[in-house]
VEXLUM-809401 format. One record per residue: x, y, z of N, C-alpha, C in turn. Coordinates in steps of 0.05 Angstrom, whole numbers, padded with zeros to 5 digits, always signed. Example, Ala and Ser with C-alpha at 12.3 -4.5 7.8 and 13.67 -1.06 7.14 Angstrom:
<sekols>
+00264-00114+00156+00246-00090+00156+00264-00066+00156;+00257-00045+00142+00273-00021+00143+00258+00001+00157;
</sekols>
This chain:
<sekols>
+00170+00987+00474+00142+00981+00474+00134+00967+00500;+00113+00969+00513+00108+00970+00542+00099+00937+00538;+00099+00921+00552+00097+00887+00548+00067+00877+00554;+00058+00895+00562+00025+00891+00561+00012+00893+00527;+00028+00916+00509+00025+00920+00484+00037+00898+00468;+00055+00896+00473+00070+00879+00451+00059+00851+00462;+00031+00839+00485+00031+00812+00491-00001+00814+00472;-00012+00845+00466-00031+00849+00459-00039+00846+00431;-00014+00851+00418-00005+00851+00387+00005+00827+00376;+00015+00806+00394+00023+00778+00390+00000+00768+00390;-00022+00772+00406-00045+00748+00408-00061+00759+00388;-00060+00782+00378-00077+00800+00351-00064+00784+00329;-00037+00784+00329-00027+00766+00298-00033+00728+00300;-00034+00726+00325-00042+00700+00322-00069+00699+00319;-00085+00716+00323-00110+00711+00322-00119+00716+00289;-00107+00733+00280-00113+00738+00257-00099+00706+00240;-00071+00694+00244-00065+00677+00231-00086+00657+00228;-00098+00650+00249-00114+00629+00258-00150+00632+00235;-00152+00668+00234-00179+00664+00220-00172+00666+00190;-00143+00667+00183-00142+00667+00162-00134+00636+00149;-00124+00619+00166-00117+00587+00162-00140+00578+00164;-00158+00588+00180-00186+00572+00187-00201+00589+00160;-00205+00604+00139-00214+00617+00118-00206+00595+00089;-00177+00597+00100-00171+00574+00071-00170+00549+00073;-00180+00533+00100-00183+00511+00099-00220+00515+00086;-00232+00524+00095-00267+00526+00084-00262+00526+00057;-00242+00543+00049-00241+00548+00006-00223+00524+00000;-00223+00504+00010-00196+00481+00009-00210+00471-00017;-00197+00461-00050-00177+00472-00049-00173+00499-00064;-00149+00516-00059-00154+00539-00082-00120+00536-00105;-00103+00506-00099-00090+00506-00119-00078+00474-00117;-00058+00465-00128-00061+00436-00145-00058+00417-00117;-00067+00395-00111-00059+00373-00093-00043+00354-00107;-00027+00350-00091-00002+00323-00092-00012+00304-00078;-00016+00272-00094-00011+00246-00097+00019+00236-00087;+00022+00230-00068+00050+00220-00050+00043+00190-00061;+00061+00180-00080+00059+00158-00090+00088+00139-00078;+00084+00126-00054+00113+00111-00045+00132+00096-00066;+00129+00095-00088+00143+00068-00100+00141+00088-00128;+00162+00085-00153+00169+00087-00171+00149+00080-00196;+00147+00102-00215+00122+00091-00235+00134+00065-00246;+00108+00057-00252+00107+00030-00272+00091+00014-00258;+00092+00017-00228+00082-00015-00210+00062-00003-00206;+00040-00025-00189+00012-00023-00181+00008+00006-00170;+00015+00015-00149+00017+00039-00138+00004+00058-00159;+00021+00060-00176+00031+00080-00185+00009+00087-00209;-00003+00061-00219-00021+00066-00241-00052+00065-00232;-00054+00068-00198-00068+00055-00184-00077+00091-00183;-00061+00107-00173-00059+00141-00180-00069+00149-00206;-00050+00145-00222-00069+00156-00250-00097+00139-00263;-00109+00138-00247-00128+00127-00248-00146+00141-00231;-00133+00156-00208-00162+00170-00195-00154+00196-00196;-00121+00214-00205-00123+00235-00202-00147+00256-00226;-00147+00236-00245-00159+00266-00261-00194+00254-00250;-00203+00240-00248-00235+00239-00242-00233+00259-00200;-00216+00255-00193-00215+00270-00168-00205+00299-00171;-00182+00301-00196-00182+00338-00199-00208+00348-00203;-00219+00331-00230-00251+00345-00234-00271+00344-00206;-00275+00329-00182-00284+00331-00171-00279+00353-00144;-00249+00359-00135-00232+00376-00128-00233+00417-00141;-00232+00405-00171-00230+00439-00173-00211+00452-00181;-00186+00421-00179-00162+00435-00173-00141+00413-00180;-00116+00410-00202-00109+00393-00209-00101+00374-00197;-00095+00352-00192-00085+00323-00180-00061+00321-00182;-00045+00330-00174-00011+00320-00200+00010+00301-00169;+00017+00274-00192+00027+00255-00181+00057+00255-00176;+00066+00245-00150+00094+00249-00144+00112+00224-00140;+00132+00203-00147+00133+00191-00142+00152+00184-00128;+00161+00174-00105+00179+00176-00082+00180+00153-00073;+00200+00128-00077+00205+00104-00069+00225+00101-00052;+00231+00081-00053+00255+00079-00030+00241+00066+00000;+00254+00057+00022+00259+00051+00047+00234+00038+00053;+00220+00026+00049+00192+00004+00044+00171+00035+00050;+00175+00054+00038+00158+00076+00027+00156+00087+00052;+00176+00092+00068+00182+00105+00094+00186+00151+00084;+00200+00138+00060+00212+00159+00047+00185+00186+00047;+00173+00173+00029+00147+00188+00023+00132+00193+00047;+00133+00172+00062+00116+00179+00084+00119+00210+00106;+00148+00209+00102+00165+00227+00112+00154+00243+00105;+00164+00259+00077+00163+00277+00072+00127+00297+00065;+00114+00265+00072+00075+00283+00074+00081+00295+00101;+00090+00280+00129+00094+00294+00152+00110+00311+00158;+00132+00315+00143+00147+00344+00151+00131+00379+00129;+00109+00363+00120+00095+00386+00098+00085+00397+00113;+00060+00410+00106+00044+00422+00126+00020+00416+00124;+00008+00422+00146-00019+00403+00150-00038+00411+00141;-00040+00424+00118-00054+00431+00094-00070+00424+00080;-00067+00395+00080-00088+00376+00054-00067+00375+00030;-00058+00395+00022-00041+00389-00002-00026+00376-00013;-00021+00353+00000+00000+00341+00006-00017+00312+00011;-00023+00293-00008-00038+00263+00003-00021+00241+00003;-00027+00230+00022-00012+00195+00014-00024+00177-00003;-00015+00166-00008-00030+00140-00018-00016+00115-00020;-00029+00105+00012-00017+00083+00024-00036+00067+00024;-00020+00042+00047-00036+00018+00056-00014+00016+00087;-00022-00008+00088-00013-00019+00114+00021-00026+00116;+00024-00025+00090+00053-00030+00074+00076-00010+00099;+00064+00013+00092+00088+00036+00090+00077+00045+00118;+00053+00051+00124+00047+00060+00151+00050+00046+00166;+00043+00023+00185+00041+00002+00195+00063-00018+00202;+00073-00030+00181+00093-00043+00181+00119-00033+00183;+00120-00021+00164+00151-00010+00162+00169+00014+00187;+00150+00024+00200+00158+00028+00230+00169+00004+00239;+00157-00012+00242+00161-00044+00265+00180-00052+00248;+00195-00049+00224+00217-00066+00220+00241-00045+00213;+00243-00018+00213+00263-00002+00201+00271+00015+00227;+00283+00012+00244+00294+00029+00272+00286+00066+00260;+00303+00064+00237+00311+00090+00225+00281+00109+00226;+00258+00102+00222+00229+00102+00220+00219+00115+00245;+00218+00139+00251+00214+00155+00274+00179+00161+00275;+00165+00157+00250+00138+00162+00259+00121+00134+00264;+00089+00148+00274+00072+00118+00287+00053+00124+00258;+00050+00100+00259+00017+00094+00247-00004+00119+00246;-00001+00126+00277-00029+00141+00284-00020+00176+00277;+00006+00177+00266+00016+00207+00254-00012+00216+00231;-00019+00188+00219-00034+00191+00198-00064+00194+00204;-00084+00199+00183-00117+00191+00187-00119+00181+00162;-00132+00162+00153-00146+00158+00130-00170+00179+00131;-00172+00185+00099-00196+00193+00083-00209+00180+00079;-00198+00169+00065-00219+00148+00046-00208+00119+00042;-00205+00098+00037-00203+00078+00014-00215+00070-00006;-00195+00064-00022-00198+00071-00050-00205+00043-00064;-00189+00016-00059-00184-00007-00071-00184-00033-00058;-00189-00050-00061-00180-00080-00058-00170-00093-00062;-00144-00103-00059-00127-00116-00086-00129-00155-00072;-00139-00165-00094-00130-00201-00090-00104-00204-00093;-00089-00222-00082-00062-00228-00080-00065-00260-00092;-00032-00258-00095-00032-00281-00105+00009-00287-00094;+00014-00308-00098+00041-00327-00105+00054-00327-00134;+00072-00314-00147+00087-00308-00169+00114-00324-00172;+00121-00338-00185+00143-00356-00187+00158-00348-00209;+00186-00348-00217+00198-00346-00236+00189-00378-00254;+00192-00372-00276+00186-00389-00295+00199-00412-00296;+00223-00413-00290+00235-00440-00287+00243-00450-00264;+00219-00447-00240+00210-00460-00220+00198-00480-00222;+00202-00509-00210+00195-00526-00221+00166-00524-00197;+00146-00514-00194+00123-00518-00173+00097-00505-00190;+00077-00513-00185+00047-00503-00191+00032-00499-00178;+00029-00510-00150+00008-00499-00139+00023-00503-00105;+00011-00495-00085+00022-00493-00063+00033-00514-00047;+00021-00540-00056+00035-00563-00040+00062-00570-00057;+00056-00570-00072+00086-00570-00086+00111-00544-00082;+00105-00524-00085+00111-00495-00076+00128-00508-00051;+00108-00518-00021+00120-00533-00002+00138-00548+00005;+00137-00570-00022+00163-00586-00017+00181-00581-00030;+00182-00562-00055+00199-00551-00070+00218-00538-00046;+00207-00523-00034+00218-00497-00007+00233-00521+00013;+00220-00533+00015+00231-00555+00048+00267-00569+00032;+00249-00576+00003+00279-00594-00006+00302-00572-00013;+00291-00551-00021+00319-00532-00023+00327-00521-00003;+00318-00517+00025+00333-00508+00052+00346-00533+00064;+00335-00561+00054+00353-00577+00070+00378-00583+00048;+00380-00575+00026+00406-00574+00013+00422-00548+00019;+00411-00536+00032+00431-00509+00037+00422-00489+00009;+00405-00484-00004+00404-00470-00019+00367-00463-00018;+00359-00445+00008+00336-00434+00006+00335-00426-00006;+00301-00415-00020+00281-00401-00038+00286-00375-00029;+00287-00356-00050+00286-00329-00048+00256-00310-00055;+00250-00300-00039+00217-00293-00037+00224-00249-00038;+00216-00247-00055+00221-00206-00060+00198-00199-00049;+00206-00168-00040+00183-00157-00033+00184-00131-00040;+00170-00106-00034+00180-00074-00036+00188-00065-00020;+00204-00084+00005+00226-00073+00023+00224-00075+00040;+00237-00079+00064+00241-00082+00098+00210-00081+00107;+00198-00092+00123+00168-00091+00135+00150-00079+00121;+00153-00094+00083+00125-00094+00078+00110-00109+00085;+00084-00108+00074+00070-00122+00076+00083-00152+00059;+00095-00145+00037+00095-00169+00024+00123-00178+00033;+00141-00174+00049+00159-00175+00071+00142-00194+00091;+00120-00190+00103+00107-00197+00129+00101-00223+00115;+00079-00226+00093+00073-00248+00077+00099-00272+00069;+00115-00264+00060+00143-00275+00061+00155-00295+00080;+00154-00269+00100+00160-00284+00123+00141-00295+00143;+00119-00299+00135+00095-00314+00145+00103-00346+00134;+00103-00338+00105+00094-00365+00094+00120-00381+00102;+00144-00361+00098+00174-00387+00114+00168-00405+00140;+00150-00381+00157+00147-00393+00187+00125-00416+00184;+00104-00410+00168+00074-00431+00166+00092-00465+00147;+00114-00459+00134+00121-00479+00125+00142-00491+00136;+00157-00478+00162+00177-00493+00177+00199-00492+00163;+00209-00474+00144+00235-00479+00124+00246-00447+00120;+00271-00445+00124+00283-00424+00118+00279-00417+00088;+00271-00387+00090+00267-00372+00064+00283-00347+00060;+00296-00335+00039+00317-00314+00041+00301-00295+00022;+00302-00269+00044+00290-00245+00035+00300-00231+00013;+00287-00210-00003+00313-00200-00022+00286-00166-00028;+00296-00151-00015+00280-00129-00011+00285-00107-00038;+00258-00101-00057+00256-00076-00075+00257-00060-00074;+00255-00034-00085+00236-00010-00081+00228-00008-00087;+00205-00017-00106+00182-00028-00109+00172-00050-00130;+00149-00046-00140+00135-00082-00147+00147-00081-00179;+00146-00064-00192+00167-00062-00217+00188-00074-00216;+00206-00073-00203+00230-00076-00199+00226-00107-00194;+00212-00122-00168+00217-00143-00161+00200-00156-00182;+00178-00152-00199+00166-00166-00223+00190-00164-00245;+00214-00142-00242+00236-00161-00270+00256-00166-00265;+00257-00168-00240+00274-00192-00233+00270-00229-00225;+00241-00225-00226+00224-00240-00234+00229-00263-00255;+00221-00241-00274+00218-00246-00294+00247-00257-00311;+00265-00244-00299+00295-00247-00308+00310-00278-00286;+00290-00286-00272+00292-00308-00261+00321-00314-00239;+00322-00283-00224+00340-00275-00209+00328-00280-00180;+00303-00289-00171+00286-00285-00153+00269-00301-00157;+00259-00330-00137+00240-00351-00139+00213-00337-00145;+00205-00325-00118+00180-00320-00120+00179-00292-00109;+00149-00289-00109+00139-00258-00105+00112-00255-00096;+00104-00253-00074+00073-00250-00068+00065-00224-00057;+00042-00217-00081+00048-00188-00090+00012-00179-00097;+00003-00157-00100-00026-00161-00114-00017-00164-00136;-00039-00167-00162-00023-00171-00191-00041-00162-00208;-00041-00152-00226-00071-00141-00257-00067-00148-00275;-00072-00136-00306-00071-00145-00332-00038-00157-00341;-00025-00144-00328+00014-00140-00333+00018-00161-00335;+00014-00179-00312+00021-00210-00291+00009-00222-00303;-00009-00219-00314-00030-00226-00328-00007-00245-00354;-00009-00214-00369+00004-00213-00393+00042-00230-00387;+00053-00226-00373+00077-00241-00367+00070-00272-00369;+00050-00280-00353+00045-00307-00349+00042-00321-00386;+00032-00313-00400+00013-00313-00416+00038-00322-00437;+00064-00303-00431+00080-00291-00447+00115-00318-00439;+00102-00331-00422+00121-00353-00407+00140-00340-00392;+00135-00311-00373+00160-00301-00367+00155-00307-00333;+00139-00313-00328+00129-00322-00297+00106-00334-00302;+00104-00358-00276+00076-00372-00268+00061-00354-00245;+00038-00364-00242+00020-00356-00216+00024-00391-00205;+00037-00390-00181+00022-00417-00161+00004-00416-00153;-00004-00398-00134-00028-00395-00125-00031-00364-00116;-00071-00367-00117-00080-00336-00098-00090-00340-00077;-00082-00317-00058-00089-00324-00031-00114-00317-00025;-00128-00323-00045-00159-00315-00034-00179-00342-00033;-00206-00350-00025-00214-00367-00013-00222-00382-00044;-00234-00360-00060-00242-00376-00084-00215-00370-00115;-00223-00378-00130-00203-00373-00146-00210-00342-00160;-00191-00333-00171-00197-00306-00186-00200-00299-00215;-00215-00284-00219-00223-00277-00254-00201-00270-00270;-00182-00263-00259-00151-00255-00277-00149-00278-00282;-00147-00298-00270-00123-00316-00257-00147-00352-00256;-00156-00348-00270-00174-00367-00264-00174-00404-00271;-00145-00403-00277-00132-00426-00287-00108-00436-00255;-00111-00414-00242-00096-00412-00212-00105-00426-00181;-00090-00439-00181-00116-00452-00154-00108-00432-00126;-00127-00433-00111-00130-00424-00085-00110-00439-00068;-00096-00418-00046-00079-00431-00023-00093-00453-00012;-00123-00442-00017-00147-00462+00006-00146-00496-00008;-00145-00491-00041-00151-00523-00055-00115-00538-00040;-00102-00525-00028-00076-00539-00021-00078-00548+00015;-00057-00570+00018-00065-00587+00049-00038-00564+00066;-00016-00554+00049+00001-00546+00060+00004-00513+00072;-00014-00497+00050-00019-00463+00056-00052-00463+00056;-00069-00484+00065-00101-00475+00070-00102-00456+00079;-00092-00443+00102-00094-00424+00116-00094-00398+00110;-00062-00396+00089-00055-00376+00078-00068-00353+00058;-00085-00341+00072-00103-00330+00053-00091-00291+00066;-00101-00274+00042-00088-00246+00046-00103-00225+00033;-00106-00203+00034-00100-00187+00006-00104-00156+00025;-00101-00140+00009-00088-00112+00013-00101-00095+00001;-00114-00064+00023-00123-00044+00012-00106-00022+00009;-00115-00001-00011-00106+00022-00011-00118+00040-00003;-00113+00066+00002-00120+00090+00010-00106+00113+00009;-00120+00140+00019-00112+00161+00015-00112+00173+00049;-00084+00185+00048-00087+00187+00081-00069+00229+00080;-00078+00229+00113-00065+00254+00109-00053+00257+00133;-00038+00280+00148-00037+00289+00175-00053+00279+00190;-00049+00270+00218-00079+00268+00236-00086+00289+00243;-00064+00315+00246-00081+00342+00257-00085+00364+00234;-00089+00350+00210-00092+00366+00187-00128+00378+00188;-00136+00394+00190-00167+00414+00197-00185+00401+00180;-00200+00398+00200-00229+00379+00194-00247+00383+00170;-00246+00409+00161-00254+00421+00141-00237+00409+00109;-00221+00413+00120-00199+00405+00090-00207+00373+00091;-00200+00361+00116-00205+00335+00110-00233+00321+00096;-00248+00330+00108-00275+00326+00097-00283+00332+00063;-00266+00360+00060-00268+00361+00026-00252+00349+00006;-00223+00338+00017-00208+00315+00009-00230+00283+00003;-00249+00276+00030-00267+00248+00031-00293+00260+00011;-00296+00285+00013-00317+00284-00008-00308+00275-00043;-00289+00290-00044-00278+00289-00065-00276+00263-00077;-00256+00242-00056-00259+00224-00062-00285+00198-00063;-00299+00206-00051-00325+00193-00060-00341+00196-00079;-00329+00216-00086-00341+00212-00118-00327+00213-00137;-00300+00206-00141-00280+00195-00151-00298+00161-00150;-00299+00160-00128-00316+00121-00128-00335+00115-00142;-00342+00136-00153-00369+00130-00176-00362+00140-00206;-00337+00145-00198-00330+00152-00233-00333+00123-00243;-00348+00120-00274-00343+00094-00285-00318+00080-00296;-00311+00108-00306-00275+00102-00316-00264+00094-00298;-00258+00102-00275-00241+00095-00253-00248+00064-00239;-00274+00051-00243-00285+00031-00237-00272+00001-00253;-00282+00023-00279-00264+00007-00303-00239-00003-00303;-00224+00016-00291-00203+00016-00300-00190+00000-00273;-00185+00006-00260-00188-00014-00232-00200-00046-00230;-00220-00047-00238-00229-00076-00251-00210-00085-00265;-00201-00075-00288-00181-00089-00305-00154-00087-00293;-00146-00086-00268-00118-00087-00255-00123-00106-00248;-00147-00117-00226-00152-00131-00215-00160-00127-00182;-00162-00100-00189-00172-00093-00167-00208-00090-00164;-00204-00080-00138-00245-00088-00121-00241-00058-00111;-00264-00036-00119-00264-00015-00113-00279-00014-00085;-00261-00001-00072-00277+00008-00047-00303+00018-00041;-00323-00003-00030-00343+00013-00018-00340+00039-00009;-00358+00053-00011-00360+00076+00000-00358+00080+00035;-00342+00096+00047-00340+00101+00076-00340+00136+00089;-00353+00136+00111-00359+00160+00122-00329+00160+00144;-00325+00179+00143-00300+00190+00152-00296+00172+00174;-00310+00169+00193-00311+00162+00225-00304+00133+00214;-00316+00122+00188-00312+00091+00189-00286+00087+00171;-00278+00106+00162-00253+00102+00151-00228+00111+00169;-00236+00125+00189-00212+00119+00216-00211+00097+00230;-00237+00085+00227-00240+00064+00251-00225+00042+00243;-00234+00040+00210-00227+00014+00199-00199+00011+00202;-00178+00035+00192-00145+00044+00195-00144+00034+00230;-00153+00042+00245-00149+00037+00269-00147+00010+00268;-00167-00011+00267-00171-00038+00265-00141-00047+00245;-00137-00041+00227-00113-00051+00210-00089-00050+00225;-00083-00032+00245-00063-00022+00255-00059-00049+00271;-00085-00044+00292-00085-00068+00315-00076-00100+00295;-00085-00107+00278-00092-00133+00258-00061-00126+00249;-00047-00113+00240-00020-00122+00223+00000-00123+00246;+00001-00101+00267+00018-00107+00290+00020-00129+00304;-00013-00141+00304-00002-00172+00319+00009-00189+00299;-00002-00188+00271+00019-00209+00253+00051-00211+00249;+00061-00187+00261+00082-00178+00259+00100-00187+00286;+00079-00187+00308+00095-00191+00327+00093-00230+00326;+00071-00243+00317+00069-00266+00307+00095-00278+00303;+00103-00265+00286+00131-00275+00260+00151-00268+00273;+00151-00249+00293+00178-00239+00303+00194-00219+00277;+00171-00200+00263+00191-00191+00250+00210-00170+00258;+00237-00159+00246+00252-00155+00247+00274-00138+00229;+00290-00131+00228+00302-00118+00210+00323-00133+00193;+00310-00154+00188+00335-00175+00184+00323-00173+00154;
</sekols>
């Protein structure tokens, strides 16, 4: 075949590939989307998903079905949305946890932050300070000297998280550094796991978001709340004082969004009917509901451009806390 033909017939099949990828991104979707859930059912994550897949299948067209993939501070999952294809089919549903952080503390972690785009966000979560039950501390100044007197006996506080450069890793090792006292890490795969070990009083503390569960543990004498790191006190938790009512963690204030993220070079088209979708997922009442009673704050509504910007802004905001702390893979 003469090479003028066969260069003529290559750019004819790519051209055709191209109007037919660019055809089914416009019909996006025409079969089920996957929920990339980093962490193992039972924990926040996870119920944080069945909660928007079926009000977002009905709004989609096209079923929701959830996957759950834990492991490596949710490096795992992250993975495997980027070696998929850039389809749409395939969602995350992260935070700053798994994107952001867990690069900066896991060598092994070969992608950036900016592999991703946010869609949408979805949630707000208040945080709080979780103590095993037969901790002798209640609120943060005590928490303080409890921590100072057990590192100078040689037997630091053990603080869990959902693994190497989470977020609740970063918080961890914030609050060791803001209180001057060695603290010993003890990494999950996810918030299930470190809430029963918790609970089994294998592990001091845990600063974590928290809902009805934490709720119900507290209630149940299997863990305390010391404190939430938010400025006023919270409606779960409303017997809980603020880091702020304390002289020793005033400062220490936090809390953590979620979202739905995809490819950065996944087609503008798909992306856009993924953010529609989910915006009106944000007005389901069930889903409002049901989110309220975790203890979560539903995401305002955001236009695409402001839901990259804002991911952008998080990126810049958790990398300097990170480089703050000096964290590490330790």
């Amino acid at each position: 075949m003469p090479l003028a033909r066969r260069h003529l017939l290559q750019f004819a099949a790519a051209h055709l590939a191209a109007l037919a990828f660019g055809a089914a991104a416009q019909n996006f979707p025409t079969k089920p989307v996957t929920l990339m859930v980093p962490y193992p059912a039972g924990g926040l994550s996870d119920n944080i998903a069945r909660r928007v897949n079926v009000p977002l299948a009905s709004a989609l067209g096209q079923p929701a079905i959830i996957e759950n993939l834990g492991g490596a501070s949710g490096s795992i999952a992250a993975q495997k949305v980027l070696h998929a294809p850039s389809d749409g089919y395939m969602v995350y549903q992260g935070s700053p946890n798994e994107l952001i952080l867990a690069p900066l503390a896991i060598p092994s972690i070969k992608y950036k932050p900016e592999d991703f785009r946010q869609v949408h966000r979805i949630a707000l979560a208040p945080m709080a300070i979780f103590a095993r039950a037969g901790l002798a501390v209640s609120n943060g100044d005590e928490l303080a000297a409890h921590a100072a007197k057990m590192a100078k006996e040689g037997k630091p506080l053990t603080y869990a998280s959902v693994g190497v450069g989470s977020f609740y890793h970063l918080l961890g090792a914030k609050l060791s550094k803001d209180l001057g006292v060695v603290m010993t890490h003890v990494p999950y795969k996810g918030a299930a796991d470190a809430f029963r070990d918790l609970a089994g009083e294998q592990v001091d503390i845990f600063i974590t978001p928290y809902g009805l569960a934490q709720t119900e543990f507290i209630k149940q004498g299997k863990m305390k709340a010391v404190a939430v790191l938010t400025p006023q006190r919270q409606r779960l938790l409303p017997d809980t004082p603020s880091t702020t009512e304390s002289k020793a963690l005033k400062s220490f204030t936090a809390e953590i969004g979620t979202g739905y993220f995809v490819k950065r070079d996944t087609p503008e088209a798909i992306v856009q009917a993924l953010h529609k979708g989910l915006q009106k997922v944000l007005t389901d009442t069930q889903l409002r509901a049901g989110l309220f009673a975790m203890g979560q704050e539903t995401s305002p509504a955001q236009t695409l451009a402001e839901a990259d910007q804002a991911y952008k802004q998080e990126i810049a905001h958790y990398q300097a806390i990170a480089r703050q702390i000096g964290l590490n893979t330790q």
